[in-house]
Biopython code that builds the backbone (N, CA, C, O; Angstrom):
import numpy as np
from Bio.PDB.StructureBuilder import StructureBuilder

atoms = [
    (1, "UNK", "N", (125.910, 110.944, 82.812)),
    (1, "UNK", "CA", (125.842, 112.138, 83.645)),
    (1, "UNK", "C", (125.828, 113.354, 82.729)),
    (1, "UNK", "O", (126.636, 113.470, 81.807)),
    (2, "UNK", "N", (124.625, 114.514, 83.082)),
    (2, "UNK", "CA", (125.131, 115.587, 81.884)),
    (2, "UNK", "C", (125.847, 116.773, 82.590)),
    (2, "UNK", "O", (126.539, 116.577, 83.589)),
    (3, "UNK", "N", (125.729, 117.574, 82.240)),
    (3, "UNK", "CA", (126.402, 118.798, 82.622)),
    (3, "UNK", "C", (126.231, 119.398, 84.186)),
    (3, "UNK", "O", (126.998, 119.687, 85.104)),
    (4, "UNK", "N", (124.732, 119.415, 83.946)),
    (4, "UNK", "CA", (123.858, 119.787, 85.538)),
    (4, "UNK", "C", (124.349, 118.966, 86.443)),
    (4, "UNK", "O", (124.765, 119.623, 87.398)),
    (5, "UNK", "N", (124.526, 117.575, 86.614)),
    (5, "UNK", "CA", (124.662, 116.914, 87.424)),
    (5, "UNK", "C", (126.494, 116.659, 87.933)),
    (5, "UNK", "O", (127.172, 116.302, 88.896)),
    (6, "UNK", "N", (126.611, 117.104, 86.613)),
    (6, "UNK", "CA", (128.862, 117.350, 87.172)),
    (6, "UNK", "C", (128.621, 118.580, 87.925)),
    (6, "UNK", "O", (129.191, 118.597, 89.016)),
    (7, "UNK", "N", (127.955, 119.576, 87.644)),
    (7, "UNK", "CA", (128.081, 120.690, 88.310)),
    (7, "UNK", "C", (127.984, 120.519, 89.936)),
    (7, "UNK", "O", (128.751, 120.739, 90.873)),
    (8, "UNK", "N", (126.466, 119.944, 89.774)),
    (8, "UNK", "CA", (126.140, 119.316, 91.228)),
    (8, "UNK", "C", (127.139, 118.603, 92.478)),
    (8, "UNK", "O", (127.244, 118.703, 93.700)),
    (9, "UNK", "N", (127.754, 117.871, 91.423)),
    (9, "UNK", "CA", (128.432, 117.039, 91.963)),
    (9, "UNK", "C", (130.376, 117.782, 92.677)),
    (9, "UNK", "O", (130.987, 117.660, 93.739)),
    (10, "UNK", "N", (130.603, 118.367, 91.587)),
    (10, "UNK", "CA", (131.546, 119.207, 91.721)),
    (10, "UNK", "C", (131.584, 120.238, 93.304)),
    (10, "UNK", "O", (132.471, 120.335, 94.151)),
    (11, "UNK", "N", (129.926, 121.035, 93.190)),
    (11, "UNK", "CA", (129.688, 121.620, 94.376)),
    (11, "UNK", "C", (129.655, 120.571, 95.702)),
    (11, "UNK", "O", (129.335, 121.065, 96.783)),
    (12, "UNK", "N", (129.896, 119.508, 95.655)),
    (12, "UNK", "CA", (129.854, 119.369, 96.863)),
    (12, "UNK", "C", (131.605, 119.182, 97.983)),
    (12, "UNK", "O", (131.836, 119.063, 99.186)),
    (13, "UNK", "N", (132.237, 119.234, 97.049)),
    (13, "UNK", "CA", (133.502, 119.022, 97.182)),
    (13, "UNK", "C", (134.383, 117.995, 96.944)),
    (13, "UNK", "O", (135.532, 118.124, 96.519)),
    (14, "UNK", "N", (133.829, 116.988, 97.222)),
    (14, "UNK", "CA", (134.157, 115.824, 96.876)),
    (14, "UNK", "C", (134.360, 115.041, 95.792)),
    (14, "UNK", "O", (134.218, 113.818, 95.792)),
    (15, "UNK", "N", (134.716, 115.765, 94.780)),
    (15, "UNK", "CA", (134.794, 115.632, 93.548)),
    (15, "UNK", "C", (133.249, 114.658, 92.942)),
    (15, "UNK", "O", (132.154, 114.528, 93.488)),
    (16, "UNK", "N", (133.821, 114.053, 91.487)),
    (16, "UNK", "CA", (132.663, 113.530, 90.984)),
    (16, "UNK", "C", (133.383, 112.043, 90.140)),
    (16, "UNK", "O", (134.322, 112.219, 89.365)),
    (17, "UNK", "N", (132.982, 111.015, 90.324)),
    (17, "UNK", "CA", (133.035, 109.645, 89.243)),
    (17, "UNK", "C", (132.479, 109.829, 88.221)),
    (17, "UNK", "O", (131.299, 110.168, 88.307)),
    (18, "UNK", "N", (132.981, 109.711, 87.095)),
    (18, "UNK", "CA", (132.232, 109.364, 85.869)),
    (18, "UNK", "C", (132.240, 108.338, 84.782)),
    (18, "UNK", "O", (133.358, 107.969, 84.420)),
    (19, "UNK", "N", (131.695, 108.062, 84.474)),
    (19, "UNK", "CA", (131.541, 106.954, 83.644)),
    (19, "UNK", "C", (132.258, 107.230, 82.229)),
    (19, "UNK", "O", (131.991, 108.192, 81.509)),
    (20, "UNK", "N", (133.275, 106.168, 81.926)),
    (20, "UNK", "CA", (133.892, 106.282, 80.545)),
    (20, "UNK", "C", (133.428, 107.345, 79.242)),
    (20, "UNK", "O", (134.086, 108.205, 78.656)),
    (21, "UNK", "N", (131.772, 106.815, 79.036)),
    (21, "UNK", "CA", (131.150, 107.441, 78.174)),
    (21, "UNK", "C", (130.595, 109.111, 78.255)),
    (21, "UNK", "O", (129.952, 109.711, 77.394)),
    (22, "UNK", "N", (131.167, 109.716, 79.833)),
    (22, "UNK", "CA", (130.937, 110.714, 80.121)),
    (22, "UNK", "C", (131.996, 112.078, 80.043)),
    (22, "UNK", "O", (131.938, 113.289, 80.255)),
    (23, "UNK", "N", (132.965, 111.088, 79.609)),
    (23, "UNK", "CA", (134.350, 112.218, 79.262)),
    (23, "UNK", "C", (134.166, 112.825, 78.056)),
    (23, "UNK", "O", (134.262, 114.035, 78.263)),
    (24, "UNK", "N", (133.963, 112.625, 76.968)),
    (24, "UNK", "CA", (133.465, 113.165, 75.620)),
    (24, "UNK", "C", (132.645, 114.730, 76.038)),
    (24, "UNK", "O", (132.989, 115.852, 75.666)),
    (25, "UNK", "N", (131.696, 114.429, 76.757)),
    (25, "UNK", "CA", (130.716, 115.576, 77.139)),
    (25, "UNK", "C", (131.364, 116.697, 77.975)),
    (25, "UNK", "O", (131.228, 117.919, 78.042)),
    (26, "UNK", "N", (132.219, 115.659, 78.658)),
    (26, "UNK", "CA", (132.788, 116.806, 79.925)),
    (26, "UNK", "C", (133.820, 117.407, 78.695)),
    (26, "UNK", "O", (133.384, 118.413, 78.134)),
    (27, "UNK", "N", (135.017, 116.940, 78.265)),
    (27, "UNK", "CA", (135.717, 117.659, 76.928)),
    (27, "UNK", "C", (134.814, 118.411, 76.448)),
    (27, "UNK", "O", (135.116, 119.539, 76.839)),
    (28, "UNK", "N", (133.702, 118.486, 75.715)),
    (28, "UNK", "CA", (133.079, 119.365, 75.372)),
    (28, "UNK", "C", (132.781, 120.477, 76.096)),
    (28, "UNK", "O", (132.751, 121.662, 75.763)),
    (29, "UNK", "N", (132.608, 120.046, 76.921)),
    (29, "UNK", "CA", (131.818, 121.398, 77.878)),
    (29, "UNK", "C", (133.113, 122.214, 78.649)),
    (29, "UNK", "O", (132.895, 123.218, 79.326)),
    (30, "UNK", "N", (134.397, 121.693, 78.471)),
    (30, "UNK", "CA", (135.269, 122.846, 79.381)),
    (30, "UNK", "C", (136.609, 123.016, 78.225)),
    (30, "UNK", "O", (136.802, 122.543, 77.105)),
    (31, "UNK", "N", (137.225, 123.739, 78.925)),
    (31, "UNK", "CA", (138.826, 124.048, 78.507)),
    (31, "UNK", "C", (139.706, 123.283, 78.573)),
    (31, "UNK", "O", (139.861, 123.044, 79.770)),
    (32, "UNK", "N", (140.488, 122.663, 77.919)),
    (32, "UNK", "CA", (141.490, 122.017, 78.029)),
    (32, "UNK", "C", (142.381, 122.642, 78.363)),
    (32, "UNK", "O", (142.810, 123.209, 77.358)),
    (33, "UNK", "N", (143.247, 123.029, 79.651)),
    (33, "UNK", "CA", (144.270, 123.987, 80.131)),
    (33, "UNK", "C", (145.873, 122.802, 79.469)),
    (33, "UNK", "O", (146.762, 122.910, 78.624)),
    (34, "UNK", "N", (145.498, 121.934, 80.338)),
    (34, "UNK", "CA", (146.449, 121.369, 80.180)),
    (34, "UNK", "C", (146.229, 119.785, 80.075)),
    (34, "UNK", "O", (145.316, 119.167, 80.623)),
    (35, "UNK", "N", (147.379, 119.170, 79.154)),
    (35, "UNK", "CA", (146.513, 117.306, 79.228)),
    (35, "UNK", "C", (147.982, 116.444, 79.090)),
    (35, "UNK", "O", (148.818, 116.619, 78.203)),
    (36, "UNK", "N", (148.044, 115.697, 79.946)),
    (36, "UNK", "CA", (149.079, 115.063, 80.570)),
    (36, "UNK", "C", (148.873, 113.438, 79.763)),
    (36, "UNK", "O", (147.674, 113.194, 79.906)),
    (37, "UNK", "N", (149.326, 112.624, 79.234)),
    (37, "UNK", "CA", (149.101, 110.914, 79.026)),
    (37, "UNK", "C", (150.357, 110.857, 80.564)),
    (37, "UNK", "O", (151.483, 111.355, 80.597)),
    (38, "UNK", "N", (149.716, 110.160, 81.555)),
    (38, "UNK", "CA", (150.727, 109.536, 82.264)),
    (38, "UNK", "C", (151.523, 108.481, 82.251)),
    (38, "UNK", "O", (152.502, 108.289, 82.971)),
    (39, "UNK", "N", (150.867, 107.444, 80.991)),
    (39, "UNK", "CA", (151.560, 105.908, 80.912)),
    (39, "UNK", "C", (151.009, 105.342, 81.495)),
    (39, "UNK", "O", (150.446, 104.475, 80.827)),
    (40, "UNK", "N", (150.666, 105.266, 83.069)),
    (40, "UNK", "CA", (150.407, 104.592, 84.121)),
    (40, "UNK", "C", (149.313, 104.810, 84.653)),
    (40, "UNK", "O", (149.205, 104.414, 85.813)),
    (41, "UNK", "N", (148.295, 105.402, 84.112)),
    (41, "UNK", "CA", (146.699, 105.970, 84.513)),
    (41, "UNK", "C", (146.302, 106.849, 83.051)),
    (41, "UNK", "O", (145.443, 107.718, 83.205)),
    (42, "UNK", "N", (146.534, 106.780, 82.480)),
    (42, "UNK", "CA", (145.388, 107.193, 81.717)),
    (42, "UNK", "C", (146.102, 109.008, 81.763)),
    (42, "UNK", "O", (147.106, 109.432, 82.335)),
    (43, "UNK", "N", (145.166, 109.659, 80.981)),
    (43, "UNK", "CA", (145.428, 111.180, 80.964)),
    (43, "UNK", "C", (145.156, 111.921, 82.523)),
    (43, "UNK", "O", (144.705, 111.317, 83.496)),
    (44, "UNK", "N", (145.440, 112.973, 82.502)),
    (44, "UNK", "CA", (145.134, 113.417, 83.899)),
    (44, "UNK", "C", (144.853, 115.083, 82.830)),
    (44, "UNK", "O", (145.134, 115.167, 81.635)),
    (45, "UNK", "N", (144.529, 115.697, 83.289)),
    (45, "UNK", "CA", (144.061, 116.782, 82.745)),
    (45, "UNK", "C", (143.144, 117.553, 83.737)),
    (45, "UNK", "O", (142.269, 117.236, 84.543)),
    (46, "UNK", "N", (144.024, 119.278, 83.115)),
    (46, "UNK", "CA", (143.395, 120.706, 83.923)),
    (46, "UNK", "C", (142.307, 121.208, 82.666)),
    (46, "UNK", "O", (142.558, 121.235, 81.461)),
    (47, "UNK", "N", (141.278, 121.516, 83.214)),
    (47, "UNK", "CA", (140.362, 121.700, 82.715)),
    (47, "UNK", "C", (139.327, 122.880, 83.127)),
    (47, "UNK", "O", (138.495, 122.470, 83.937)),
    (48, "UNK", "N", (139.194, 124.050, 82.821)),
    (48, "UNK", "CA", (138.726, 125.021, 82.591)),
    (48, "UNK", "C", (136.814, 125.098, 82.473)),
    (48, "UNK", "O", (136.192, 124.782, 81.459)),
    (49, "UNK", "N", (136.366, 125.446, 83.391)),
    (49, "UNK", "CA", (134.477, 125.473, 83.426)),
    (49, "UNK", "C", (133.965, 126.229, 83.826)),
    (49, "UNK", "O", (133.528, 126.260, 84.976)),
    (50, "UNK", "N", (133.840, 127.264, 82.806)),
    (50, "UNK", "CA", (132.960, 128.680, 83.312)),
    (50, "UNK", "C", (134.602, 129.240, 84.490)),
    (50, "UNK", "O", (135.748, 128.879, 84.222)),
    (51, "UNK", "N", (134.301, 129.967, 85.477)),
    (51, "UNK", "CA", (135.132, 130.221, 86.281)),
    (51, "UNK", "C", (135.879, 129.261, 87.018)),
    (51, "UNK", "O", (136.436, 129.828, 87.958)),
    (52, "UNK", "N", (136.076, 128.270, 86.988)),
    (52, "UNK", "CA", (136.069, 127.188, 87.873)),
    (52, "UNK", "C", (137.382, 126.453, 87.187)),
    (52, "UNK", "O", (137.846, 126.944, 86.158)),
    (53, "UNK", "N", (137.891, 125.435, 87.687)),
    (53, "UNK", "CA", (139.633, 125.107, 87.409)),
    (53, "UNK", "C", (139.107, 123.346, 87.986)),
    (53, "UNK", "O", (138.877, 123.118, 89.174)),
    (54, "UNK", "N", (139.022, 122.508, 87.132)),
    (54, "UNK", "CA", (138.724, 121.153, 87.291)),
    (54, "UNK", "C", (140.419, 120.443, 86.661)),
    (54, "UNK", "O", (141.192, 120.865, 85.801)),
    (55, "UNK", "N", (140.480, 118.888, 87.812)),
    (55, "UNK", "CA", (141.332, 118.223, 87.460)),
    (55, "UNK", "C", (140.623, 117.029, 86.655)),
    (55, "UNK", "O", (139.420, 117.242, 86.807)),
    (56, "UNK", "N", (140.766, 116.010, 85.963)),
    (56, "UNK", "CA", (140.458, 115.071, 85.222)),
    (56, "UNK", "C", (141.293, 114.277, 85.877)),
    (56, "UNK", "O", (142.287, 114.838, 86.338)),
    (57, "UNK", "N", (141.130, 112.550, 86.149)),
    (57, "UNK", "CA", (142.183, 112.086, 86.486)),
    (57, "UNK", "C", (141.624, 110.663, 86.260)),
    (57, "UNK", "O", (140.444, 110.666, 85.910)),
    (58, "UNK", "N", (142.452, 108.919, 86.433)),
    (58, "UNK", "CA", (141.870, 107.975, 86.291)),
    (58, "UNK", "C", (142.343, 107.430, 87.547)),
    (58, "UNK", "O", (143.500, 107.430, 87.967)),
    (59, "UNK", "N", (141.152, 106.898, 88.170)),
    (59, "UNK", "CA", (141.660, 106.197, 89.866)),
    (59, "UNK", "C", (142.262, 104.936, 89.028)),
    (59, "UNK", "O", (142.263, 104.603, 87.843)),
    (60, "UNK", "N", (142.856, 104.322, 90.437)),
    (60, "UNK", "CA", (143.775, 102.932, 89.869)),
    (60, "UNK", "C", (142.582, 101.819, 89.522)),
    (60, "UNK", "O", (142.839, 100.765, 88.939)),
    (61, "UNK", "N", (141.642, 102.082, 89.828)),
    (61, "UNK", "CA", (140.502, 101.049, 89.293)),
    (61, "UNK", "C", (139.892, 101.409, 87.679)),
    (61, "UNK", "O", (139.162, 100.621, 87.079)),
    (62, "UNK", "N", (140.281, 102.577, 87.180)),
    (62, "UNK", "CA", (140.192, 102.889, 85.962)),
    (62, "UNK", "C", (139.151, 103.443, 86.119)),
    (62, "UNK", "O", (138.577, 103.509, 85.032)),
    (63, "UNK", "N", (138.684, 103.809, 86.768)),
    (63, "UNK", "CA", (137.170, 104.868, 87.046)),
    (63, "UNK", "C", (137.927, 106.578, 86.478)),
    (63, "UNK", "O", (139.077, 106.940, 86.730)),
    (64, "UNK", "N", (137.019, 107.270, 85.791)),
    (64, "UNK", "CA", (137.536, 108.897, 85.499)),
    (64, "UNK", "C", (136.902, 109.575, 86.899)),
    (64, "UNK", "O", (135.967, 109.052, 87.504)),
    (65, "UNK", "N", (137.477, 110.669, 87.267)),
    (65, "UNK", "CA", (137.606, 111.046, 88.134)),
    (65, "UNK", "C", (137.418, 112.641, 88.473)),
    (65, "UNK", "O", (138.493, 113.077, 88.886)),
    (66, "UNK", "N", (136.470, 113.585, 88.435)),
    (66, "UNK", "CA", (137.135, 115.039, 88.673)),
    (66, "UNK", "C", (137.029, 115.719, 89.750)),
    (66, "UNK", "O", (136.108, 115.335, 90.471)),
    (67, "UNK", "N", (137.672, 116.652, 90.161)),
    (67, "UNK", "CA", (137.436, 117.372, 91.376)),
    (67, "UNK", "C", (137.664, 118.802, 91.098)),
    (67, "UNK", "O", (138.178, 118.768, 89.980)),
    (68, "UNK", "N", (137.597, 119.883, 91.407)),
    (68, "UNK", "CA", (137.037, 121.183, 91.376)),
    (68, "UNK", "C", (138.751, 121.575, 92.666)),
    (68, "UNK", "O", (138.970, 121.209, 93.820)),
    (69, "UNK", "N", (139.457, 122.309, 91.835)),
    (69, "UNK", "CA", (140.649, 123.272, 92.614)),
    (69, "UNK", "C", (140.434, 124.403, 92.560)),
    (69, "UNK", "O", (139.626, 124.892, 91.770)),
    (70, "UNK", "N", (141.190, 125.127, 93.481)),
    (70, "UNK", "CA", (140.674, 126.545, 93.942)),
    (70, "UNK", "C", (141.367, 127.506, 92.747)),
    (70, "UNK", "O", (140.740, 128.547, 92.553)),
    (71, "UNK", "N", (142.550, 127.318, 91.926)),
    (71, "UNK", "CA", (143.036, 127.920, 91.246)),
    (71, "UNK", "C", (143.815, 127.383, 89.969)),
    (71, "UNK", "O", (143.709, 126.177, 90.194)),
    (72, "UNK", "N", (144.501, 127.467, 88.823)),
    (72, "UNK", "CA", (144.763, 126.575, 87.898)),
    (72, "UNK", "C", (146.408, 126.775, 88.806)),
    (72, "UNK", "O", (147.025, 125.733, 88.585)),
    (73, "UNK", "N", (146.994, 127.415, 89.416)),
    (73, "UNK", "CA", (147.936, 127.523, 90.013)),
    (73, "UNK", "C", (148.162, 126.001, 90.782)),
    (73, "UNK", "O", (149.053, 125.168, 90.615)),
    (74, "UNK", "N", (146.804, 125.997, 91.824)),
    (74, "UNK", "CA", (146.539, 125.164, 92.571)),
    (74, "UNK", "C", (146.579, 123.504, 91.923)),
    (74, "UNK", "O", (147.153, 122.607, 92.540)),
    (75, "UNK", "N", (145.890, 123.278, 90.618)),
    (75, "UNK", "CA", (145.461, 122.424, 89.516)),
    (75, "UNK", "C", (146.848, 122.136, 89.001)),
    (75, "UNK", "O", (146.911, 121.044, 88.436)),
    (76, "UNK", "N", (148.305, 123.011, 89.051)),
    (76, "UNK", "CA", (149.223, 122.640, 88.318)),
    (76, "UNK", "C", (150.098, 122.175, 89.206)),
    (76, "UNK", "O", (150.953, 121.387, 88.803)),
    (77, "UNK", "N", (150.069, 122.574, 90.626)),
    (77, "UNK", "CA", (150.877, 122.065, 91.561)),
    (77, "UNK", "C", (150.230, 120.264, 92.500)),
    (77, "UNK", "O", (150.836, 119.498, 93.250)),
    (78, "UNK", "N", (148.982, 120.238, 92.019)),
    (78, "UNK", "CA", (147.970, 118.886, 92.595)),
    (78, "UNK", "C", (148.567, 117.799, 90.907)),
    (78, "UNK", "O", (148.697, 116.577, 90.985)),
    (79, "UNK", "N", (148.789, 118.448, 89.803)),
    (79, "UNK", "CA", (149.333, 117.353, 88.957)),
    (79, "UNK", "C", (150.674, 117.415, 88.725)),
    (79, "UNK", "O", (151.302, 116.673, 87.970)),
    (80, "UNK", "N", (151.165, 118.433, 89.475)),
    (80, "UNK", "CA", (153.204, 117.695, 89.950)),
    (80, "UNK", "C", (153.577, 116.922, 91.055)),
    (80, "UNK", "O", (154.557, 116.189, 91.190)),
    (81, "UNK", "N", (152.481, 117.236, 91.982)),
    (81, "UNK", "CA", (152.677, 115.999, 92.702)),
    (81, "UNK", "C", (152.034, 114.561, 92.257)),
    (81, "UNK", "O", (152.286, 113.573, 92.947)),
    (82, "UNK", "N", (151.405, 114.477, 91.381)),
    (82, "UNK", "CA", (150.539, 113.189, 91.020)),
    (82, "UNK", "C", (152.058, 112.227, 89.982)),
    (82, "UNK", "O", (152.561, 111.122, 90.188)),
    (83, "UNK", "N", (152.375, 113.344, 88.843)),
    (83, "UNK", "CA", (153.396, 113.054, 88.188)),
    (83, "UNK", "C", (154.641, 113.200, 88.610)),
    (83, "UNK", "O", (155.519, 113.413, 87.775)),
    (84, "UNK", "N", (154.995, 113.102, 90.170)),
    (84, "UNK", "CA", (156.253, 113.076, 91.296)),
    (84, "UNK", "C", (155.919, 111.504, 91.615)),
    (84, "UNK", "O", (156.893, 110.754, 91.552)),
    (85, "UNK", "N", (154.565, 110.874, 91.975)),
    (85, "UNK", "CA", (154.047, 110.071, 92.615)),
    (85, "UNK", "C", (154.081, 108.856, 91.600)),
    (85, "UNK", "O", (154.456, 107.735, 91.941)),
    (86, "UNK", "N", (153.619, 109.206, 90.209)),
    (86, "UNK", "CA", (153.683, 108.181, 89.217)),
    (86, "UNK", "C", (155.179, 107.772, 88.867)),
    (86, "UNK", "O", (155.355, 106.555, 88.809)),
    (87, "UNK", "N", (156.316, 108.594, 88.616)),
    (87, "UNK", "CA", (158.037, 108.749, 88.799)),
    (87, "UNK", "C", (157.953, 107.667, 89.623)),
    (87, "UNK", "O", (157.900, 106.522, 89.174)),
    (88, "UNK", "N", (157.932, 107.988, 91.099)),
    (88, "UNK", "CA", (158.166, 107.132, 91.398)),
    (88, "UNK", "C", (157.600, 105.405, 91.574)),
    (88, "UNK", "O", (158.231, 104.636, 92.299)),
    (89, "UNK", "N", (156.621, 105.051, 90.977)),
    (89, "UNK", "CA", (156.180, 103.825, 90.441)),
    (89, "UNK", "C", (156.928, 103.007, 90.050)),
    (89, "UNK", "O", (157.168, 101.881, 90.486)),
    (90, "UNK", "N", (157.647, 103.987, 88.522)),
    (90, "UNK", "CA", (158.462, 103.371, 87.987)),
    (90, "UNK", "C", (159.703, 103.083, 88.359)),
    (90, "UNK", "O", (160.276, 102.107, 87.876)),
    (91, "UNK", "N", (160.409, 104.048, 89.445)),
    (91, "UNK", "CA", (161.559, 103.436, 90.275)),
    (91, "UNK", "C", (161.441, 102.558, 91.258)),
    (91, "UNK", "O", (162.186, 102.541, 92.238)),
    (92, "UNK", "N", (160.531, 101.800, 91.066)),
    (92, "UNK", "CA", (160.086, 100.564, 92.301)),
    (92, "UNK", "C", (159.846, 100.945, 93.599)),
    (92, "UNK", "O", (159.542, 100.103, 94.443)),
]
sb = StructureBuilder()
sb.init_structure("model")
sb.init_model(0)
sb.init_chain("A")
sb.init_seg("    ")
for serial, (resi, resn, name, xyz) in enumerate(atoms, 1):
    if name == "N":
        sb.init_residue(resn, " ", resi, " ")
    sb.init_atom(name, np.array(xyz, "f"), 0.0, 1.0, " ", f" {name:<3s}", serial, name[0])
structure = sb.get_structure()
């Protein structure tokens, strides 16, 4: 997937799947705000694109994952609840 087509994909709301080999490019192309290792999924990461505030994330099938938040405000409170949600994993 290159750039044009995350964009695309981003606009529709529904975030976007990407393929392993497609995270390198996306790192390239945005901001690293913030980058989380969860233990239990992979990194999750706020990510910065042109004006725009993207989450990074790994579904439980190990697929990468991004979706487009309205604010990095928004982006920091969508990965305290993710890392509230993973917590509790580990307490059974």
């Amino acid at each position: 997937m290159d750039i044009a087509d995350l964009t695309r994909g981003i606009e529709t709301g529904r975030g976007v799947a990407l393929a392993t080999d497609d995270l390198a490019p996306l790192l390239a192309h945005t901001a690293t705000l913030f980058d989380h290792d969860t233990s239990i999924a992979g990194h999750i990461r706020i990510l910065g694109f042109g004006d725009r505030v993207l989450v990074q994330e790994q579904t439980p099938e190990g697929e990468l994952f991004v979706r487009e938040l309205p604010s990095e405000d928004a982006a920091r409170r969508f990965l305290e609840a993710r890392l509230a949600a993973y917590e509790r994993m580990w307490d059974g």
